[in-house]
N, C-alpha and C positions, 0 to 999 in steps of 0.2 A: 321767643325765649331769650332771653339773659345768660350769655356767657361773659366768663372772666379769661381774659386773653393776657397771656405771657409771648415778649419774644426780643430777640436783639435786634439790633438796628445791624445790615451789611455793613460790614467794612467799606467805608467809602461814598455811601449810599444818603449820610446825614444831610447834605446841599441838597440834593435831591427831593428828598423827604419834605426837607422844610420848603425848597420854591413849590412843589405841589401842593402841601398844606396851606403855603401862604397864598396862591394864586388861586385855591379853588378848583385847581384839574385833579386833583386825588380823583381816582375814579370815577371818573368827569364820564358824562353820561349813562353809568351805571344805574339798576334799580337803587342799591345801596349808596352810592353817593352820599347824599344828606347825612345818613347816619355815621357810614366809617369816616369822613369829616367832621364831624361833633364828637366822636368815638375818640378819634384820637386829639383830637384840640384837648379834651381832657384828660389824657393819657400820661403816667408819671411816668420817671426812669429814678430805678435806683441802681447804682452801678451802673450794669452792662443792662440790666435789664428791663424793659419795658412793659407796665403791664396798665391795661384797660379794660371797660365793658363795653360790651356790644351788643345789641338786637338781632336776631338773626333769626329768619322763619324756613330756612334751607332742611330739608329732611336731614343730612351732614353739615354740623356745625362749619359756619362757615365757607362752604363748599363755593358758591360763588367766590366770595372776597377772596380767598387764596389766588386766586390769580393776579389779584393787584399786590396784597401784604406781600408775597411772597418778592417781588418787585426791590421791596426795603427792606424786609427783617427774615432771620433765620433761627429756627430753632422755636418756631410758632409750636404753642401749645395752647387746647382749648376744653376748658371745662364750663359744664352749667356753674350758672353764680347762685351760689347759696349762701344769704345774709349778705353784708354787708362787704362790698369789696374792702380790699386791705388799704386804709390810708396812707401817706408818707409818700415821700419823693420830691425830685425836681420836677415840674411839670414839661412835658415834653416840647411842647413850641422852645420855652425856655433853653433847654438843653438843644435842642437844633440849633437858633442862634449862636449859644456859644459854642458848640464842636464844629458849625461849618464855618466859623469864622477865624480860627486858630488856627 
């Protein structure tokens, strides 16, 4: 199933985030790998906020991946995706580069 995932980046967590994304160890060995790495390679930020789609076959949304998200962001919220996710933002690689570079 298709969920649309909201949540902030920790405080201090955005270097992090992006050497993971960028090297490929996001959830490096995981069943989910592949997907929360494509997941969020597409993932916007408006504001504070980050939000994406995700595949997920877990009986609870998400119930695996929370142990890695939880790792980077706070204030994870998860619904089925119904229609079209919401357009708009910075796209997230993007805004990693420039908040862990400042």
């Amino acid at each position: 199933m298709e969920y649309h995932v909201t949540a902030k980046i920790r405080p201090g967590m955005a270097g992090d985030l992006r050497e993971a994304l960028e090297s490929g160890r996001l959830a490096e060995g995981e069943v989910y790998e592949a997907e929360m790495q494509r997941a969020l390679r597409e993932a916007v930020v408006e504001g504070e906020v980050v939000r994406w789609t995700e595949t997920c076959y877990c009986s609870s949304p998400l119930k695996a991946e929370r142990s890695v998200l939880e790792l980077y962001f706070d204030q994870i919220e998860v619904e089925p995706l119904v229609g079209e996710p919401p357009s708009g933002g910075v796209p997230l690689p993007e805004h990693l580069r420039s908040a862990s570079s400042g």
